[in-house]
C-alpha positions in Angstrom: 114.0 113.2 101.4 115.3 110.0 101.2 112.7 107.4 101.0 114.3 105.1 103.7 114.1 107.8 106.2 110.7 108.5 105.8 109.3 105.8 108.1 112.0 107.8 110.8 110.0 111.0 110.4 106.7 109.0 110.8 107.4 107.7 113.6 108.8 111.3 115.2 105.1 112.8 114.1 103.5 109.7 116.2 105.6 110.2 119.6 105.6 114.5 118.8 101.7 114.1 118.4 101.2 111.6 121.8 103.9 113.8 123.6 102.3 117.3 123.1 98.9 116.8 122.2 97.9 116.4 125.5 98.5 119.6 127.0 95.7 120.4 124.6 93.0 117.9 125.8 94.1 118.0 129.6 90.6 119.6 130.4 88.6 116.8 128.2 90.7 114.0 130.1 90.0 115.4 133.6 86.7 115.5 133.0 86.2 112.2 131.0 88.6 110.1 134.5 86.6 112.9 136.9 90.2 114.1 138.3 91.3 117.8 138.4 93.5 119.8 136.6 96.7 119.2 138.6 96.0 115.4 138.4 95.5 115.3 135.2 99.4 117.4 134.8 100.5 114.1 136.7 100.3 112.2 133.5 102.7 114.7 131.5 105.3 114.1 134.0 104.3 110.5 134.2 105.0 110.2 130.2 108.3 111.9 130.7 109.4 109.9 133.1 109.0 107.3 131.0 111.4 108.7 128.4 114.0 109.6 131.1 113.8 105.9 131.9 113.0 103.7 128.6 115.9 105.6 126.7 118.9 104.0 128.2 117.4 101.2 129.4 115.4 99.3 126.2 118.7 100.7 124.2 120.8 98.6 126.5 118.5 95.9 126.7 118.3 95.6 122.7 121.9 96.9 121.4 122.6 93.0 120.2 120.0 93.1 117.5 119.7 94.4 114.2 118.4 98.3 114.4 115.6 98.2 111.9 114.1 94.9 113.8 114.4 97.3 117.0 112.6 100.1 116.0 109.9 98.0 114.6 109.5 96.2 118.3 109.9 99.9 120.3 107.0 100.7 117.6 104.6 97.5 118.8 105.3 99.3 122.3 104.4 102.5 121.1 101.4 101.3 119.6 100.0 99.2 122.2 100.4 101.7 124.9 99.0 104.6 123.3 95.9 102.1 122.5 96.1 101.2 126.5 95.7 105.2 126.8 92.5 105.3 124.8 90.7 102.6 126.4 92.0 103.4 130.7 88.9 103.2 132.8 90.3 105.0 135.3 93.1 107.3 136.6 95.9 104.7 138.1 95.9 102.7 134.5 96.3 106.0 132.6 98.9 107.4 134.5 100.2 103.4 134.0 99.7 103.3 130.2 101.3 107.2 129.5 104.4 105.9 131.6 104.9 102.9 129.3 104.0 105.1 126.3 107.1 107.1 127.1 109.2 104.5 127.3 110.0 103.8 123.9 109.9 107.5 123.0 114.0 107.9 123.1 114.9 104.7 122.9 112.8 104.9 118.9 114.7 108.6 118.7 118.3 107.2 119.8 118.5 104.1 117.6 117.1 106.1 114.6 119.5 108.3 114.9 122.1 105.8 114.2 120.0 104.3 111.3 119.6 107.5 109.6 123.8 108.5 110.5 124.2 104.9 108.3 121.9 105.6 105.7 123.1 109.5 105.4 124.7 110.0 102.0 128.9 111.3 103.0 128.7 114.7 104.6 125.0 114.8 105.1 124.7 112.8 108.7 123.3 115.6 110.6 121.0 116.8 107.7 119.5 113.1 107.9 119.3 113.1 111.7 117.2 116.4 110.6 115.2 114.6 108.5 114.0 112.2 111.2 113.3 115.4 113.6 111.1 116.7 110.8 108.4 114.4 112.3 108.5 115.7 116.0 108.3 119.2 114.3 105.3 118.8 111.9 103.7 117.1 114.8 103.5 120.4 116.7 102.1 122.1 113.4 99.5 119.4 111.9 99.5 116.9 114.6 98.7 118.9 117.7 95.9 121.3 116.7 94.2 118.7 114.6 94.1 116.3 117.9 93.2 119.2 119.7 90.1 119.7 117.9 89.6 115.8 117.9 89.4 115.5 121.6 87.2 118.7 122.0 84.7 118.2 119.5 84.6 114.0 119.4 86.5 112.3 122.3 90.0 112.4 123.7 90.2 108.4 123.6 90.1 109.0 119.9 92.9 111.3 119.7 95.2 108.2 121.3 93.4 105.7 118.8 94.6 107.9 115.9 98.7 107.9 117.7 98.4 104.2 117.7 96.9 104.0 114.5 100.3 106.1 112.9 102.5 103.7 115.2 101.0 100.7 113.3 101.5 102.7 110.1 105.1 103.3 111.2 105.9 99.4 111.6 105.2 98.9 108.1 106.8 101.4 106.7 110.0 100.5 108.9 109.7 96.5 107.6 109.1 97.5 103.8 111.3 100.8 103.5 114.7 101.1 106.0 117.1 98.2 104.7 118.6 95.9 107.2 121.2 96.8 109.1 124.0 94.7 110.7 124.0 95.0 114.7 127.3 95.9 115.6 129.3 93.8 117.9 129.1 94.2 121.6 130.2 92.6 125.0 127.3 93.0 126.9 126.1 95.7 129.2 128.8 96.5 131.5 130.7 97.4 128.2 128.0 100.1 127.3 128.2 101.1 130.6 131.8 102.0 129.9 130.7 105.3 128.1 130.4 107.1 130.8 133.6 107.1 132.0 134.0 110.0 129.4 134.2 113.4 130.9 133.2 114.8 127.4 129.8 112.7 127.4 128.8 114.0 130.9 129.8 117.7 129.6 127.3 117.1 126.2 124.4 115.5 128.6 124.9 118.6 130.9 125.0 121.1 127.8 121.6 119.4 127.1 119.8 118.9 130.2 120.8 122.7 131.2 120.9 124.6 127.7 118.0 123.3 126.3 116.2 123.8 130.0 115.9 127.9 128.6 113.5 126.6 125.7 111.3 124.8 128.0 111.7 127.1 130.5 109.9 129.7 127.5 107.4 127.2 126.0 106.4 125.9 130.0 104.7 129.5 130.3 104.3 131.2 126.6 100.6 131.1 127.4 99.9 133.3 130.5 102.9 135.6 128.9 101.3 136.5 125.4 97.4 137.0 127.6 99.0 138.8 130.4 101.6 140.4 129.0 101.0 140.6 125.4 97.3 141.0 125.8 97.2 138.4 122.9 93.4 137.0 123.2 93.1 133.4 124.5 91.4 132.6 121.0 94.9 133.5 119.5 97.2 131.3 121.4 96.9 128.3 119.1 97.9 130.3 116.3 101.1 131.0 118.1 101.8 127.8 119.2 101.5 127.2 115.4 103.8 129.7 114.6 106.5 128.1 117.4 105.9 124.9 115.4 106.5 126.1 111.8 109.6 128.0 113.5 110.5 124.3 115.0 110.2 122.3 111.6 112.5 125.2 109.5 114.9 125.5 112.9 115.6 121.7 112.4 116.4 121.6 108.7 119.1 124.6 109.4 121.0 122.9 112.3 121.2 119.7 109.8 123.4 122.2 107.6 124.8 124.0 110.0 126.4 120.7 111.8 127.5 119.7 108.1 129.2 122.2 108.2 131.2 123.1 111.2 131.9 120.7 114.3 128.7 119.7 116.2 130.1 121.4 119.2 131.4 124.7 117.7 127.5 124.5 115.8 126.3 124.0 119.6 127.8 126.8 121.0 126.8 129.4 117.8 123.1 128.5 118.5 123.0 128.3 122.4 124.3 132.0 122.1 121.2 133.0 119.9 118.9 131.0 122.0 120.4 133.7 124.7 120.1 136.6 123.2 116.3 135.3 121.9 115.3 134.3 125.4 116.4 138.1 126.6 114.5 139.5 123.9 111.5 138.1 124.9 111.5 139.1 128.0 112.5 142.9 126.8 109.4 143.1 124.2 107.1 140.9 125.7 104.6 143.5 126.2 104.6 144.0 121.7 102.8 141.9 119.6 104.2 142.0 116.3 107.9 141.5 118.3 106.6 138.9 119.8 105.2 136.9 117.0 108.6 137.2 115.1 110.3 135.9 118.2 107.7 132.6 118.1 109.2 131.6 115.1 112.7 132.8 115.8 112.8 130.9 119.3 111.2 127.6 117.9 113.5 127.7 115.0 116.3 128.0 117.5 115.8 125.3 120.1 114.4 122.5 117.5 118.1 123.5 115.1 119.8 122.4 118.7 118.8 118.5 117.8 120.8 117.7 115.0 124.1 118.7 116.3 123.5 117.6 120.0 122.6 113.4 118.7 126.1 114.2 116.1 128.2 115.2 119.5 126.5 112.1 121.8 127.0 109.7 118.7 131.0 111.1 118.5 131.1 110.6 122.2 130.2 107.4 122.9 131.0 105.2 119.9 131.7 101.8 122.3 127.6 101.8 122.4 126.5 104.3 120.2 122.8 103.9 120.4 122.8 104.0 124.3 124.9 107.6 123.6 122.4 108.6 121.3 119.4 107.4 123.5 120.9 110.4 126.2 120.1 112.8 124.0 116.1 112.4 124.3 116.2 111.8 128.4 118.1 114.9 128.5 116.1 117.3 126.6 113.1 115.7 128.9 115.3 116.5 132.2 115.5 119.9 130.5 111.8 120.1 130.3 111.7 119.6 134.0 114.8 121.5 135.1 112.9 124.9 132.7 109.5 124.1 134.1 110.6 124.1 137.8 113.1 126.8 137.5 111.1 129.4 135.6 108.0 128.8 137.7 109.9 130.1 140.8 109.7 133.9 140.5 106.5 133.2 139.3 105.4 131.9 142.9 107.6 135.0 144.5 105.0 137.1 142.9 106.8 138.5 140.1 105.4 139.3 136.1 105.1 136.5 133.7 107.7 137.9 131.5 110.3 137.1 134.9 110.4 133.3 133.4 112.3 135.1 130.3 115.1 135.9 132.5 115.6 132.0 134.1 115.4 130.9 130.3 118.0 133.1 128.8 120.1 132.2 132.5 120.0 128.3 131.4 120.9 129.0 128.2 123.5 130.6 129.0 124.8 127.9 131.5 124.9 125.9 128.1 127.3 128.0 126.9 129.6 128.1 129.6 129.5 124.4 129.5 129.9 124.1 126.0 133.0 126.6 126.1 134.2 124.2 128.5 134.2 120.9 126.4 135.8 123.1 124.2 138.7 123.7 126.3 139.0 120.1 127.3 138.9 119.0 123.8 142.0 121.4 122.8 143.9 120.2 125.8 143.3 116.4 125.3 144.4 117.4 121.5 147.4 119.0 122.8 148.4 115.7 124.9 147.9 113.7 122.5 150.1 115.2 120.5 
């Protein structure tokens, strides 16, 4: 690893831990603010509403200056929210603090994408873009369980003291080890705007919001599938998560080389197919254990191998503003967080099996490759007319 792209990672383990981490210390937050359950859920969606918005928006708002001086402010934000989370009194300034704490979440992802595209060695952009999503990844593996056990066993306002502690970390490492970078010209903000008069960039945003919506619409309910289905004890379901995780962190490292190597979209298209057949397979062998650990790691692997070649498409697609483009790519992994969630809890509600998600997943990810056959089409007919 390159050593300037190290602070990159760092700060992708600090927004994977405060992103995901939570799902794991809902029940100690409940009870420490005295809310239920379902309130305490409001401040997942309240985070990721804050990376829907903050993405395009700080991006636009700081496209005229340098990038490392950017990502070293979007960090201060990072930091001082996530400390705002550990000290809330009450439920309004928490679901306050983990909206602003998502702000800066793709915004941080979208710029350093462009950092790390500038500091890639030739013909190694997307395995340095995979070097950055190495953070988010061995979040989920280190980051998550050992918070986890943090906010049972001593207090969940630690757990956020220890996220802005690795923001503050992340600063430094940004000031002493990225080199500076020139900020390229622009116009103003109308001009970014201009982007998306691009068919193509709508087509990518849609291949992301919808394709990667089958992950999410897994992970959303892997839990009551592995006890219900599986008969996997409760005990055990860390474990798997763990084993989604390590999938995750080699699944990113292999879409690096594999967008190297063949266009971003063409790498796209390869893996949405596999994320298909992986999301049917899960529902078909749900109900075996040893199947369904392999398709854990197979699955994570899978969705996390998406990122690389996704940010290389956006970046090729909207190269008038390129860190706004790039900035899409976070907000519409998050809309397909929502989009999975919501869909695959619907035949849940009709009264159907936990494995019936499975079938919504493998639907969305298929929709991605429909879409993604599409762009491909329009591609080879703008080609055609231009020549």
């Amino acid at each position: 690893m390159k050593k300037s792209l190290v602070p990159l990672a760092l700060g992708g383990f600090g927004i994977g831990m405060t992103e995901f981490v939570i799902m794991g210390i809902l029940p100690d937050i409940a009870g420490g603010l005295q809310i239920s359950i379902p309130q305490a859920g409001h401040l997942i969606t309240a985070y990721a509403l804050g990376v829907v918005v903050g993405a395009p928006t700080l991006v636009s708002l700081m496209a005229h200056r340098p990038p490392r001086s950017v990502l070293v402010w979007f960090m201060l934000m990072f930091t001082i929210f996530n400390a705002m989370s550990a000290f809330s009194p009450n439920y309004e300034l928490m679901m306050l603090s983990r909206f602003m704490a998502g702000l800066p979440h793709g915004a941080f992802f979208g710029v350093g994408a462009v950092v790390a595209a500038r500091l890639a060695d030739e013909g190694k952009v997307a395995a340095a873009l995979a070097t950055m999503f190495t953070g988010l990844t061995v979040a989920n593996v280190i980051g998550v369980p050992a918070g986890t056990w943090l906010g049972h066993n001593l207090s969940w306002r630690a757990v956020f003291l220890v996220v802005a502690s690795i923001g503050l970390v992340t600063m430094f490492a940004l000031h002493r080890l990225v080199p500076p970078i020139a900020a390229k010209a622009r116009t103003g903000l109308m001009q970014d705007l201009r982007i998306f008069r691009h068919g193509a960039l709508w087509l990518a945003l849609a291949i992301t919001s919808i394709g990667t919506g089958g992950f999410f619409a897994f992970f959303s309910y892997i839990a009551p599938l592995l006890t219900d289905i599986t008969h996997i004890a409760p005990a055990r379901i860390p474990m798997v998560m763990t084993v989604v995780g390590i999938g995750m962190t080699v699944g990113v490292h292999l879409g690096g080389r594999l967008a190297d190597r063949v266009a971003p979209l063409q790498a796209i298209l390869i893996l949405l197919l596999s994320m298909t057949t992986l999301l049917l397979c899960n529902g078909l062998f749900a109900a075996s254990e040893p199947a369904m650990l392999v398709l854990a790691f197979a699955t994570g692997a899978n969705a996390l191998a998406l990122g690389p070649p996704i940010q290389v498409l956006l970046i090729a697609h909207s190269r008038e503003a390129e860190m706004l483009g790039s900035s899409l790519g976070q907000s519409g992994f998050n809309i397909g967080n929502a989009l999975g969630a919501f869909l695959g809890g619907i035949p849940l509600t009709l009264g159907y099996s936990y494995a019936s998600p499975q079938w919504v997943a493998a639907g969305l990810a298929f929709s991605g490759v429909l879409l993604a056959l599409a762009m491909l089409a329009q591609g080879r007919v703008a080609a055609r007319a231009a020549a």
